[in-house]
N, CA, C and O atoms as a GROMACS GRO file, in nm:
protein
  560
    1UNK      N    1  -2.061  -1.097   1.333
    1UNK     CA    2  -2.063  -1.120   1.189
    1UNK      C    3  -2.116  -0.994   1.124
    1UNK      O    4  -2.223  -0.947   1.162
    2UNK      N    5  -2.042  -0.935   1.023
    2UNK     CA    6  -2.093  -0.810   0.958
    2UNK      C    7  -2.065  -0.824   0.865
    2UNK      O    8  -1.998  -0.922   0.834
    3UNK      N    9  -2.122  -0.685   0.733
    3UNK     CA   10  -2.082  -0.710   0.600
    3UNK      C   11  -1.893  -0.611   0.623
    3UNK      O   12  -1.846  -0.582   0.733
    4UNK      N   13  -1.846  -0.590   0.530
    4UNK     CA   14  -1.718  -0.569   0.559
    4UNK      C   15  -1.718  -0.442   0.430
    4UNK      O   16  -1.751  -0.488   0.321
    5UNK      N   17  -1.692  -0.326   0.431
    5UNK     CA   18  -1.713  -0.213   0.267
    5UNK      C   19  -1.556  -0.221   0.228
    5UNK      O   20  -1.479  -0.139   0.279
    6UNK      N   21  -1.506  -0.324   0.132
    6UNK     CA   22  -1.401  -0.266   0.094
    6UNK      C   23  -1.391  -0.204  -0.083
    6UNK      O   24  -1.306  -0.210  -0.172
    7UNK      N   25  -1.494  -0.161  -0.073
    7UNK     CA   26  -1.512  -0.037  -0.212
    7UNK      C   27  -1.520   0.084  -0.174
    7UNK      O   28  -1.493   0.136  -0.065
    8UNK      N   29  -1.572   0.141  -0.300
    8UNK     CA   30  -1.618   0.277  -0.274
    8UNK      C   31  -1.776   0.288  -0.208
    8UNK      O   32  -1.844   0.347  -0.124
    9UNK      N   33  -1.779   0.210  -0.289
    9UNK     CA   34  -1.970   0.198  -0.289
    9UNK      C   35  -2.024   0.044  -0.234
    9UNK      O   36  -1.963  -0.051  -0.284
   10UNK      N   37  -2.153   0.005  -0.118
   10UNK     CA   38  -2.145  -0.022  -0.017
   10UNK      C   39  -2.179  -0.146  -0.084
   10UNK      O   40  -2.202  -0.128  -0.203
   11UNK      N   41  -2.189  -0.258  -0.048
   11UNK     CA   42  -2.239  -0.387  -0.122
   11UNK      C   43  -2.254  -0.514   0.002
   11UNK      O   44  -2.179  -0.575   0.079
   12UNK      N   45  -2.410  -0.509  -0.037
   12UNK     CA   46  -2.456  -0.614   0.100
   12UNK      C   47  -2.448  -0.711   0.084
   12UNK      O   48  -2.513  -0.785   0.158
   13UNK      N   49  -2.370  -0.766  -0.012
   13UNK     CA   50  -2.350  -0.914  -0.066
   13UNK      C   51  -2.194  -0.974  -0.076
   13UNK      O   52  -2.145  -1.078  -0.121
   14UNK      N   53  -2.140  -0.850  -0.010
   14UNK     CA   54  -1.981  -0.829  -0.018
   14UNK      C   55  -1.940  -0.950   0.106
   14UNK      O   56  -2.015  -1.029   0.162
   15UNK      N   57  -1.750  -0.925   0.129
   15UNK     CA   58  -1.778  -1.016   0.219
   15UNK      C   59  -1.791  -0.975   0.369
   15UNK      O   60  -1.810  -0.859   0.406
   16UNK      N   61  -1.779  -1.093   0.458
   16UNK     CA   62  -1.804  -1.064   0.610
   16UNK      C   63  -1.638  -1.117   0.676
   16UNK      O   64  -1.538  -1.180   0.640
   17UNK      N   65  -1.690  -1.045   0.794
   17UNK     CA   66  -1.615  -1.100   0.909
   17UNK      C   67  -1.634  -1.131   1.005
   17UNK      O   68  -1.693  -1.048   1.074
   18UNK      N   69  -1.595  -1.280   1.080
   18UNK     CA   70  -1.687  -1.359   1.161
   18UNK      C   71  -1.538  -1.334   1.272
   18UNK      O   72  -1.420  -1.354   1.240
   19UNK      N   73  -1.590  -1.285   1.410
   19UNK     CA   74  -1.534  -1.270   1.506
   19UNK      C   75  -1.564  -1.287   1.601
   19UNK      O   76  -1.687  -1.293   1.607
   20UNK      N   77  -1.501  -1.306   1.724
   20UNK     CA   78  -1.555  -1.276   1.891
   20UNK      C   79  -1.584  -1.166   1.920
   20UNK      O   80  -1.529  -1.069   1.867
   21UNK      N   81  -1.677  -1.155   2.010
   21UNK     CA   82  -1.711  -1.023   2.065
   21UNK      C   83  -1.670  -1.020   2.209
   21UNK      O   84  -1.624  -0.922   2.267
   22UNK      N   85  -1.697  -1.157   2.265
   22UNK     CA   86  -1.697  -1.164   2.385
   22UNK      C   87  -1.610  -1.284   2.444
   22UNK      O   88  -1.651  -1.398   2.423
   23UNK      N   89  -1.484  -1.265   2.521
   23UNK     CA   90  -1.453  -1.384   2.596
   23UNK      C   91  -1.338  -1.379   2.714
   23UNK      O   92  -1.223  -1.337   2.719
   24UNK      N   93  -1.419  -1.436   2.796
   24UNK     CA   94  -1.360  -1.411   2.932
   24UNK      C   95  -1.260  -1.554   2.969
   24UNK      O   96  -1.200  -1.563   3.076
   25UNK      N   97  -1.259  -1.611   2.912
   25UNK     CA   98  -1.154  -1.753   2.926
   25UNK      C   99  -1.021  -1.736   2.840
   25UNK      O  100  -0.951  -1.837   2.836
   26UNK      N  101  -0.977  -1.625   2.773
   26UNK     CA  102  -0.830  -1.661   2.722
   26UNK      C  103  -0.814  -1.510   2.599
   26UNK      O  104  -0.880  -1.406   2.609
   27UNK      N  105  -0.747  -1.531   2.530
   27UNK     CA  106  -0.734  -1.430   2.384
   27UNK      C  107  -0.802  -1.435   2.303
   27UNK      O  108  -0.832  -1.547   2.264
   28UNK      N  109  -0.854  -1.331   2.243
   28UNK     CA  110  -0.908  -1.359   2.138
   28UNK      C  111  -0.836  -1.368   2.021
   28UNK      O  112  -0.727  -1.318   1.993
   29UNK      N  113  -0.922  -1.449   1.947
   29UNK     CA  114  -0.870  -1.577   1.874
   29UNK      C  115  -0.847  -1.477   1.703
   29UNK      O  116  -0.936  -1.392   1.710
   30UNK      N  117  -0.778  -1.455   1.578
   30UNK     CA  118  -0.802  -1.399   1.503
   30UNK      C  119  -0.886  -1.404   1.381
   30UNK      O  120  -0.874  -1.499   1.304
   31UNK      N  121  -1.004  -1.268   1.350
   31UNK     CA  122  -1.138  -1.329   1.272
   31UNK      C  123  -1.098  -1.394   1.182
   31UNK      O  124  -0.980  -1.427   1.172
   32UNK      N  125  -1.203  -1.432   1.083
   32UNK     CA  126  -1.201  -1.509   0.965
   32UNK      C  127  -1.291  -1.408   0.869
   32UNK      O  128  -1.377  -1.326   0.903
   33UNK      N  129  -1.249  -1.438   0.758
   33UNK     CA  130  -1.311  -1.382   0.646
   33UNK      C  131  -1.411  -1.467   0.563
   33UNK      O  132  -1.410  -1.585   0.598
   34UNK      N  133  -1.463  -1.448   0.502
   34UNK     CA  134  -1.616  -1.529   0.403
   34UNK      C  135  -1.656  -1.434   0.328
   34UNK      O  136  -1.653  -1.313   0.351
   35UNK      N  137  -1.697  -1.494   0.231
   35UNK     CA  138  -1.757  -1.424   0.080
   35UNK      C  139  -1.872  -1.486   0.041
   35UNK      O  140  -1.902  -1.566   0.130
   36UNK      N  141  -1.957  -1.489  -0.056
   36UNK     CA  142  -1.989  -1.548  -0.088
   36UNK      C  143  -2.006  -1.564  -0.246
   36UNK      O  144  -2.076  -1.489  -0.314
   37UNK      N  145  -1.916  -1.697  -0.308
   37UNK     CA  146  -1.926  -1.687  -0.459
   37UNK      C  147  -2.051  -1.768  -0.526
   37UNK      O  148  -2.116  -1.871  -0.505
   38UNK      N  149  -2.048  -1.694  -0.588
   38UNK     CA  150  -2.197  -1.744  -0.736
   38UNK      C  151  -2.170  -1.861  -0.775
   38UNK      O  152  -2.056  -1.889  -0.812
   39UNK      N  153  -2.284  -1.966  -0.774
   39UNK     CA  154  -2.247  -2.099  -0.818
   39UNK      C  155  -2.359  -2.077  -0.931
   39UNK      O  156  -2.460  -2.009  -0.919
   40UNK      N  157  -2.309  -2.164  -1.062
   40UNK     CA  158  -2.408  -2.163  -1.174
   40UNK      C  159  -2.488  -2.284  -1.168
   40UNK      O  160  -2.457  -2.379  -1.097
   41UNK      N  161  -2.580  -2.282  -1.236
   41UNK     CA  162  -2.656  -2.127  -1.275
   41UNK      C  163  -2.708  -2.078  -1.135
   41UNK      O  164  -2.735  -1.958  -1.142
   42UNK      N  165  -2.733  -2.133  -1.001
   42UNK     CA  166  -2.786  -2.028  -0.883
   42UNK      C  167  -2.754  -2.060  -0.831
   42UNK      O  168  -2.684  -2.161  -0.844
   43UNK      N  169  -2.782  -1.985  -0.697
   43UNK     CA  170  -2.667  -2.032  -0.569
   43UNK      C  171  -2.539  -1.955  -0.564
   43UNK      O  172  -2.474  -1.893  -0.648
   44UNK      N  173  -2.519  -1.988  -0.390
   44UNK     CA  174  -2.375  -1.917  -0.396
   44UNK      C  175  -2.355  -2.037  -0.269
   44UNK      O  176  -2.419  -2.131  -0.222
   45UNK      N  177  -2.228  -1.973  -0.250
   45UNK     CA  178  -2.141  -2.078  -0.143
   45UNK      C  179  -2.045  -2.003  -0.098
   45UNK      O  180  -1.985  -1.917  -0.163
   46UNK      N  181  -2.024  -2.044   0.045
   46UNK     CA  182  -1.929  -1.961   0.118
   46UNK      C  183  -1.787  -2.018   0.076
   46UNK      O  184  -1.761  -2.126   0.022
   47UNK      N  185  -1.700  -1.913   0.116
   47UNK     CA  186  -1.570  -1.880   0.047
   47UNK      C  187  -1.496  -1.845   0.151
   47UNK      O  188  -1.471  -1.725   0.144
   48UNK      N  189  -1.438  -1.907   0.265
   48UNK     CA  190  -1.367  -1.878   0.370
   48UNK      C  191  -1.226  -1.802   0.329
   48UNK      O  192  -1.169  -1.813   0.220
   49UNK      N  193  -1.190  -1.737   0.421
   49UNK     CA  194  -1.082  -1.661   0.426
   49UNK      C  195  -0.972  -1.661   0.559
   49UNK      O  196  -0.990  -1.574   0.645
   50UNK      N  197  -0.882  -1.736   0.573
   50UNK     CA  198  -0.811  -1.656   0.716
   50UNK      C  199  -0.772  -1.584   0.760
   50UNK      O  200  -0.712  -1.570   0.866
   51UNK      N  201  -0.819  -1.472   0.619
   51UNK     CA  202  -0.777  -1.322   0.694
   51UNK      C  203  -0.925  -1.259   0.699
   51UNK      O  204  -1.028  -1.312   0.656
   52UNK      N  205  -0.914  -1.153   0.752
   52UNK     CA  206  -1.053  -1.061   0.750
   52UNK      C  207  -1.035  -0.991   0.614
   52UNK      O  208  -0.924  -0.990   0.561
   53UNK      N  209  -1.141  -0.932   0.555
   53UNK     CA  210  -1.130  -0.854   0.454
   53UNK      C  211  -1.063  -0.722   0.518
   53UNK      O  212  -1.062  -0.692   0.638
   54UNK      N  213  -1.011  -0.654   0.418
   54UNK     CA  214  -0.976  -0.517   0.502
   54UNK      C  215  -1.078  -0.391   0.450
   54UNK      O  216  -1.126  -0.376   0.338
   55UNK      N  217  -1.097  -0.292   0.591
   55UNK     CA  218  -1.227  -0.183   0.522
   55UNK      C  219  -1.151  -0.129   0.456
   55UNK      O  220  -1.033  -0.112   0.486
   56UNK      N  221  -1.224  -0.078   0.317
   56UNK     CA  222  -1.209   0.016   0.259
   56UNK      C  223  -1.208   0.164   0.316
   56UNK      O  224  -1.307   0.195   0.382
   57UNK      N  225  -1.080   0.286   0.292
   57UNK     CA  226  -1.097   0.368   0.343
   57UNK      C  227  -1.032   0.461   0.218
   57UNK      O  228  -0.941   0.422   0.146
   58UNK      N  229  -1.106   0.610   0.208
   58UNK     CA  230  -1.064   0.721   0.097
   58UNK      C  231  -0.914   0.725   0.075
   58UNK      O  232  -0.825   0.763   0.152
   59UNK      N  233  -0.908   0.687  -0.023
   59UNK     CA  234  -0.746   0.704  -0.039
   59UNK      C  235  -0.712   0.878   0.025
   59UNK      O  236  -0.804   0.954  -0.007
   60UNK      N  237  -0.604   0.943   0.102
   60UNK     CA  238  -0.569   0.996   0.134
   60UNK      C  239  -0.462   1.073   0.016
   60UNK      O  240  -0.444   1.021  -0.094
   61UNK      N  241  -0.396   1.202   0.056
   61UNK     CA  242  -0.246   1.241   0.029
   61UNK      C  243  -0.115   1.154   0.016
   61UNK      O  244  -0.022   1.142  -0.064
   62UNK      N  245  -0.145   1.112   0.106
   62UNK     CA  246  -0.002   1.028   0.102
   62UNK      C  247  -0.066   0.879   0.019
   62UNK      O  248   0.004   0.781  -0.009
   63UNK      N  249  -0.179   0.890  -0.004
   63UNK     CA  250  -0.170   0.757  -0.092
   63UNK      C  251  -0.179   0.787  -0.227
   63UNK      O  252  -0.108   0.723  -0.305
   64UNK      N  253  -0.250   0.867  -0.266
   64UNK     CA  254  -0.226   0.971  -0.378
   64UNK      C  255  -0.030   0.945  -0.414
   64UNK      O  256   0.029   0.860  -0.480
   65UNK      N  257   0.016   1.059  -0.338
   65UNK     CA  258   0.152   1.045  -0.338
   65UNK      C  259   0.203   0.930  -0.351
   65UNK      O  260   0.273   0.927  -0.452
   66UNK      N  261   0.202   0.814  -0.287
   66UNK     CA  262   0.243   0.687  -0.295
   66UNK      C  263   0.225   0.617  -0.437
   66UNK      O  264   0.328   0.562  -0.475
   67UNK      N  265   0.103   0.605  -0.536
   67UNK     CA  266   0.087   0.588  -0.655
   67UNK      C  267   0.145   0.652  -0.740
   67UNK      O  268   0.185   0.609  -0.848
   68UNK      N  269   0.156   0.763  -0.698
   68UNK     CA  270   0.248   0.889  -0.855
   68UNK      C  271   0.388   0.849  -0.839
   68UNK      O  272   0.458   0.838  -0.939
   69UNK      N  273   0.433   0.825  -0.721
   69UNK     CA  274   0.564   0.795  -0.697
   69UNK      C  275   0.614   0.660  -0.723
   69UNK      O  276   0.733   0.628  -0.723
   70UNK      N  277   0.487   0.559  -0.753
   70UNK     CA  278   0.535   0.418  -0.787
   70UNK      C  279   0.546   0.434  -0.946
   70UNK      O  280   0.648   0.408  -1.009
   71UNK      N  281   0.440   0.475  -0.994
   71UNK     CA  282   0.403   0.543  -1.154
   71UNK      C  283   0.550   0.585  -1.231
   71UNK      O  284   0.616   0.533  -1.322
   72UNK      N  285   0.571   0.724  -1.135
   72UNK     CA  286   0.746   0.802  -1.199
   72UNK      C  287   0.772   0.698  -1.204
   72UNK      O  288   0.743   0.638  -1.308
   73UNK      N  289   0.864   0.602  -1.053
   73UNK     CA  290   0.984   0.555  -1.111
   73UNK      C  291   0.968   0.426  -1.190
   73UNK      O  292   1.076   0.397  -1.240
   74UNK      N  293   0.869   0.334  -1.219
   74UNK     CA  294   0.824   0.257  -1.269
   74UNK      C  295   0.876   0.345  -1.458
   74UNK      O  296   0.944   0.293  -1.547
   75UNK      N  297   0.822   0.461  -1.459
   75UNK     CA  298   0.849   0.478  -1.614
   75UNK      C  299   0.968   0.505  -1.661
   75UNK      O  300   1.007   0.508  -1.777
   76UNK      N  301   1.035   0.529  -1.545
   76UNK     CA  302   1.191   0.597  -1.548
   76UNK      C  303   1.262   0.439  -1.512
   76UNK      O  304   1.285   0.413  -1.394
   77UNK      N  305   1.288   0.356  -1.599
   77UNK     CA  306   1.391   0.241  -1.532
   77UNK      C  307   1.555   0.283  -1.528
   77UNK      O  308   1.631   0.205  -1.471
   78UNK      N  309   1.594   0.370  -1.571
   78UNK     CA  310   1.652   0.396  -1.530
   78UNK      C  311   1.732   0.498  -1.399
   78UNK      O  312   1.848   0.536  -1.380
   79UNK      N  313   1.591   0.517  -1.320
   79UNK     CA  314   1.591   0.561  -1.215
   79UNK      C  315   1.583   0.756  -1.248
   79UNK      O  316   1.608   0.809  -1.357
   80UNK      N  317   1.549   0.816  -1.142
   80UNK     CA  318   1.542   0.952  -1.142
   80UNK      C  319   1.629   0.992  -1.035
   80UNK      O  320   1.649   0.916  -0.941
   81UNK      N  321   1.704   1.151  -1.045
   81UNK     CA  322   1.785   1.158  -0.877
   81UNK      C  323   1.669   1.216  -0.846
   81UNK      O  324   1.575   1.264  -0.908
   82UNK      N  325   1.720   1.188  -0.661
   82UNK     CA  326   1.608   1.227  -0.580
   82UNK      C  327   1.583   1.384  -0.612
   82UNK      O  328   1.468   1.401  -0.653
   83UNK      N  329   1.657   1.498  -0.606
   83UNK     CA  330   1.616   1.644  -0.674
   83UNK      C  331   1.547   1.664  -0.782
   83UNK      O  332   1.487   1.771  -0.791
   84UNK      N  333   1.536   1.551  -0.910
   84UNK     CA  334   1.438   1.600  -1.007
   84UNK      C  335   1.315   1.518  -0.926
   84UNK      O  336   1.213   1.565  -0.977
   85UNK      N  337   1.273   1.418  -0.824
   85UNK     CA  338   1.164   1.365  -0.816
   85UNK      C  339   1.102   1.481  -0.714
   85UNK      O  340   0.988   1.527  -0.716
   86UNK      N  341   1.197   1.510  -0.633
   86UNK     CA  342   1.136   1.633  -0.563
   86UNK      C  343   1.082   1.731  -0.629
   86UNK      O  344   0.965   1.740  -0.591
   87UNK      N  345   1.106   1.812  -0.711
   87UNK     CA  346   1.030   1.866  -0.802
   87UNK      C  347   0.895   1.857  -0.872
   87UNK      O  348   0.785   1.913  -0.869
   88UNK      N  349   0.965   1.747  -0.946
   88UNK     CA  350   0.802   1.660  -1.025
   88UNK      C  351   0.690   1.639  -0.911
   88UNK      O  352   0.570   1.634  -0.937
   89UNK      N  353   0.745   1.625  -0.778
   89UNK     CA  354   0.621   1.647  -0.710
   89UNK      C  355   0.574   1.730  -0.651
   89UNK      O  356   0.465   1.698  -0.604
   90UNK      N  357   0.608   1.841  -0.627
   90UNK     CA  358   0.589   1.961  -0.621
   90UNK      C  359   0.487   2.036  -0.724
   90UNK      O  360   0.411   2.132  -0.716
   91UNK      N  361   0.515   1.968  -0.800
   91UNK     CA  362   0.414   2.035  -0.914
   91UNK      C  363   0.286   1.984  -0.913
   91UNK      O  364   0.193   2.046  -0.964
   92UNK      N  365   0.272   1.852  -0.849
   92UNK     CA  366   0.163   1.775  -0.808
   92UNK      C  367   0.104   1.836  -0.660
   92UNK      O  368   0.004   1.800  -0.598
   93UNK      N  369   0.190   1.927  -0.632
   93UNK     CA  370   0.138   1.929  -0.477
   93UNK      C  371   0.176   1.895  -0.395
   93UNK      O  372   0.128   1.937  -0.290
   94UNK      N  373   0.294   1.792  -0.388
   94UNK     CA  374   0.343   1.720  -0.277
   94UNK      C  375   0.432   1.793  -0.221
   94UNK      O  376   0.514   1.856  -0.288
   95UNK      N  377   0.430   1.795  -0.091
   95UNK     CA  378   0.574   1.855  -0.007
   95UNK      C  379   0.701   1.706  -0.025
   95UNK      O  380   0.691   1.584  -0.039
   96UNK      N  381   0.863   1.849  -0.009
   96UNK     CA  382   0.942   1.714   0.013
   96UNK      C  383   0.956   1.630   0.104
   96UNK      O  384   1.032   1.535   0.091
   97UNK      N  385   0.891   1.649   0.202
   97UNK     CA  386   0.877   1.602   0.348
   97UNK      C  387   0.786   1.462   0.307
   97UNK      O  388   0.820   1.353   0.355
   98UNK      N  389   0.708   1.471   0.246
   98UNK     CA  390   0.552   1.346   0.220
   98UNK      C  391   0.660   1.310   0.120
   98UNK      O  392   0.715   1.213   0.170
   99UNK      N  393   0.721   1.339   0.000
   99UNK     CA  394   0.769   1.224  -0.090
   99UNK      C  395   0.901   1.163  -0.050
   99UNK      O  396   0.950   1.078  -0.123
  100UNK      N  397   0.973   1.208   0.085
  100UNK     CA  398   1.086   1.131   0.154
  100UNK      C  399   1.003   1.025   0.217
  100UNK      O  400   1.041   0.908   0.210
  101UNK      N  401   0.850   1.066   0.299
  101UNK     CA  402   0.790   0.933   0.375
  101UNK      C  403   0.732   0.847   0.325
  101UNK      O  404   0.736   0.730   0.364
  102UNK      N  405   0.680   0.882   0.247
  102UNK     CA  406   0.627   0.790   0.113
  102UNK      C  407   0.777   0.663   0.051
  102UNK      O  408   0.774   0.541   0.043
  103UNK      N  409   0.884   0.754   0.022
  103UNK     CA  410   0.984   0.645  -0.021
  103UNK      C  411   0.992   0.559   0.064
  103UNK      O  412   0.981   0.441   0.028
  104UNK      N  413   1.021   0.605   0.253
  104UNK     CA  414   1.046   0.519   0.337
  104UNK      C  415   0.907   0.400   0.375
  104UNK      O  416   0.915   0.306   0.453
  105UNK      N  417   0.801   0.434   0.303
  105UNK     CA  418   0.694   0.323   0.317
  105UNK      C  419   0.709   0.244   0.237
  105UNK      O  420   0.691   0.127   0.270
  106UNK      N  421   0.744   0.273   0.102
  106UNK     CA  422   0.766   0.179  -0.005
  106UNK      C  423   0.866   0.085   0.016
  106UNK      O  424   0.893  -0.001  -0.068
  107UNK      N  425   0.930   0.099   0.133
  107UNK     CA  426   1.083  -0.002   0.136
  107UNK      C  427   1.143   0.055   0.063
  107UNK      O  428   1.171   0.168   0.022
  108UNK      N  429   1.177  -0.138   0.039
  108UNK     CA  430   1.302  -0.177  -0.062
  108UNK      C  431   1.243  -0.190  -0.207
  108UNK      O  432   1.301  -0.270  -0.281
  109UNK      N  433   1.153  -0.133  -0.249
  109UNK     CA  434   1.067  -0.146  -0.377
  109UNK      C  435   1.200  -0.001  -0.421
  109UNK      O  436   1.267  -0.038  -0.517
  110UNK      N  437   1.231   0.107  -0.381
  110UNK     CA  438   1.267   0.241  -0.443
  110UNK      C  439   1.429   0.206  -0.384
  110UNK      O  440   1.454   0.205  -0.264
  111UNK      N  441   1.538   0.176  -0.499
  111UNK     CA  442   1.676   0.161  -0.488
  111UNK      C  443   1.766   0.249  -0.520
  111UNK      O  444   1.757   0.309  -0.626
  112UNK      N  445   1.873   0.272  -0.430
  112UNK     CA  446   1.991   0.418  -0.446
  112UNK      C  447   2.068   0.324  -0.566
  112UNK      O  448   2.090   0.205  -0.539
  113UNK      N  449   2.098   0.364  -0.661
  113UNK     CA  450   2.178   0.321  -0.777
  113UNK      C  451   2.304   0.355  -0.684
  113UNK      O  452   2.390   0.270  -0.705
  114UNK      N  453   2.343   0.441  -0.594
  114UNK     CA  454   2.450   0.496  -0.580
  114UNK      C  455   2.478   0.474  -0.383
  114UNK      O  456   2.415   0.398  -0.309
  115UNK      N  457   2.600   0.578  -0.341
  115UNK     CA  458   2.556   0.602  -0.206
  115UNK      C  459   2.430   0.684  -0.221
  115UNK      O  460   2.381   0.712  -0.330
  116UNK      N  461   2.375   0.725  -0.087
  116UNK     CA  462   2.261   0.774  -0.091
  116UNK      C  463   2.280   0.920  -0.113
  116UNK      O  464   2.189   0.979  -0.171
  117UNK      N  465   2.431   1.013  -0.058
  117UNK     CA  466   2.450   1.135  -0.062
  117UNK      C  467   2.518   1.185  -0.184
  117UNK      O  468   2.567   1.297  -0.192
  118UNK      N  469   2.521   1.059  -0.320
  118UNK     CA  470   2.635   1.045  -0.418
  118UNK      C  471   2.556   1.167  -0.481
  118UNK      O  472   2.437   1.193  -0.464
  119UNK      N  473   2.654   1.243  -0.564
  119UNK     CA  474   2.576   1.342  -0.674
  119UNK      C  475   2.516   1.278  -0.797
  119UNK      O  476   2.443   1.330  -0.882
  120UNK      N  477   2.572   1.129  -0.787
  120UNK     CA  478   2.502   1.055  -0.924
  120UNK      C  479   2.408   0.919  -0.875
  120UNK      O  480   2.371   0.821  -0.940
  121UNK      N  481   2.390   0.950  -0.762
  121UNK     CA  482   2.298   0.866  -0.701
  121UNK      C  483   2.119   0.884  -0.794
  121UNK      O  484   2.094   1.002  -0.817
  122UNK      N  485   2.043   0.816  -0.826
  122UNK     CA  486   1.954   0.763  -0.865
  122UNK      C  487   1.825   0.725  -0.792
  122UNK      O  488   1.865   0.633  -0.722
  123UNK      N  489   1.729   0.735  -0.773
  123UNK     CA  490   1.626   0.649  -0.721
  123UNK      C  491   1.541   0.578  -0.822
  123UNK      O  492   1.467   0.642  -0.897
  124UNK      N  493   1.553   0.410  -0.828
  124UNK     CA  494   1.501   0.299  -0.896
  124UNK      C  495   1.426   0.236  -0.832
  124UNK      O  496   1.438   0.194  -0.717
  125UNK      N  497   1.308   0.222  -0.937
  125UNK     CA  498   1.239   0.130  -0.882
  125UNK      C  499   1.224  -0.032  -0.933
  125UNK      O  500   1.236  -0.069  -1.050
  126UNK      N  501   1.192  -0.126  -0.807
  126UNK     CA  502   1.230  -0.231  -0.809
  126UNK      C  503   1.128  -0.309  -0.770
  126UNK      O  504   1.070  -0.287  -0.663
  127UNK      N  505   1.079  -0.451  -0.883
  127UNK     CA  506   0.969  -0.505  -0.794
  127UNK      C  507   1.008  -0.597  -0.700
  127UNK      O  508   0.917  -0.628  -0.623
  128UNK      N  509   1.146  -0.670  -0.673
  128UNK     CA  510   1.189  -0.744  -0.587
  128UNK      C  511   1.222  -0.673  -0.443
  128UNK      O  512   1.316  -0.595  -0.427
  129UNK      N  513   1.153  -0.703  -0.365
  129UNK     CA  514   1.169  -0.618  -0.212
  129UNK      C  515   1.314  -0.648  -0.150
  129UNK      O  516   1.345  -0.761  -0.111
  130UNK      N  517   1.403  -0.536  -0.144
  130UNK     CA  518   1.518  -0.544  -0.046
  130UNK      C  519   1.514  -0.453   0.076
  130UNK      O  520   1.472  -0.338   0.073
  131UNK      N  521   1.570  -0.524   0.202
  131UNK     CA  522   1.615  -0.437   0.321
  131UNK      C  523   1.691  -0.281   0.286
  131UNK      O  524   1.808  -0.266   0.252
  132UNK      N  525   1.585  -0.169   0.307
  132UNK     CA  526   1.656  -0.062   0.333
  132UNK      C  527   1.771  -0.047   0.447
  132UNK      O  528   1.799  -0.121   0.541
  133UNK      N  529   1.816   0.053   0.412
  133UNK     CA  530   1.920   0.110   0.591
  133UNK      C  531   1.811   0.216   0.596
  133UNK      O  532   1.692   0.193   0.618
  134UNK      N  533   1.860   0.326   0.577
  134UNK     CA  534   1.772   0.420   0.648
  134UNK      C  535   1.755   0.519   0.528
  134UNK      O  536   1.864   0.520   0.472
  135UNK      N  537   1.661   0.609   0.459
  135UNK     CA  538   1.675   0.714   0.392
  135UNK      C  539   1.699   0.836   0.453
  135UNK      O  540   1.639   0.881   0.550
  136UNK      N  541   1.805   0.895   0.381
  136UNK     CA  542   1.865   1.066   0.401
  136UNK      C  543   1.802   1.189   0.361
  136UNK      O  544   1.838   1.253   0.262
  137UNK      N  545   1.723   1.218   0.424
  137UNK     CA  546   1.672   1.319   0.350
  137UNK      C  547   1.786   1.435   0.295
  137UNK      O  548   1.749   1.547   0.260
  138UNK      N  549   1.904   1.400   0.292
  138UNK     CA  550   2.006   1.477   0.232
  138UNK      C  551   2.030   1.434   0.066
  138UNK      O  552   2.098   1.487  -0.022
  139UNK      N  553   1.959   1.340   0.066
  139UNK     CA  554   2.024   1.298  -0.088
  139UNK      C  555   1.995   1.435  -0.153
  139UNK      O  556   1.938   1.534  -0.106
  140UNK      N  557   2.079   1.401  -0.337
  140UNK     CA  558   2.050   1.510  -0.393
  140UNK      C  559   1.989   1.477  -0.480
  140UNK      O  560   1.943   1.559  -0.559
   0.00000   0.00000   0.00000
């Protein structure tokens, strides 16, 4: 049983995760999560979870990247081609290499208006998740 940091900043009142440590008779079993919420006026009470909380960890580059790239095409509904998004991130810093892997993490959230190698092909974004095929790093 531990506290669990999924902030920035550490909080001993945050929640836990209750797990096995030890067992020699079969699999281990998957943790559970707990919180504990404020009851008024005092008191708190546990708040089960069947998932574990997840740790908090420094957003990275590619998560950086991953937000600017939900941001663009979110403001662009009518989609951007992949050559002006390559750019726009470039200017941010991003290689085209990180904003092709970044698309392929996002799924089916980022949609080809077009074929993928079309010269009027598009990248849209979408909040309904569809099955990719594969991204080209050839688009234009």
């Amino acid at each position: 049983l531990h506290v669990v940091q999924t902030g920035a900043k550490f909080d001993p009142n945050g929640p836990r995760e209750f797990k096995m440590l030890k067992n020699s008779i079969g699999v281990y079993p998957n943790p559970l999560g707990f919180s504990f919420e404020p009851l008024h006026p005092t008191g708190v009470m546990l708040k089960w979870d069947t998932h574990a909380p997840e740790t908090y960890h420094e957003p990275n580059q590619a998560d950086v990247c991953k937000a600017w790239l939900q941001g663009l095409l979110k403001n662009c509904p009518d989609g951007l081609k992949a050559k002006k998004v390559v750019e726009s991130g470039q200017e941010f810093g991003f290689s085209r290499a990180m904003i092709f892997r970044v698309r392929k993490e996002l799924g089916g959230h980022i949609q080809n208006t077009d074929v993928p190698k079309s010269s009027e092909n598009h990248w849209k974004w979408s909040d309904e998740v569809i099955e990719l095929m594969t991204v080209d790093e050839e688009d234009n």
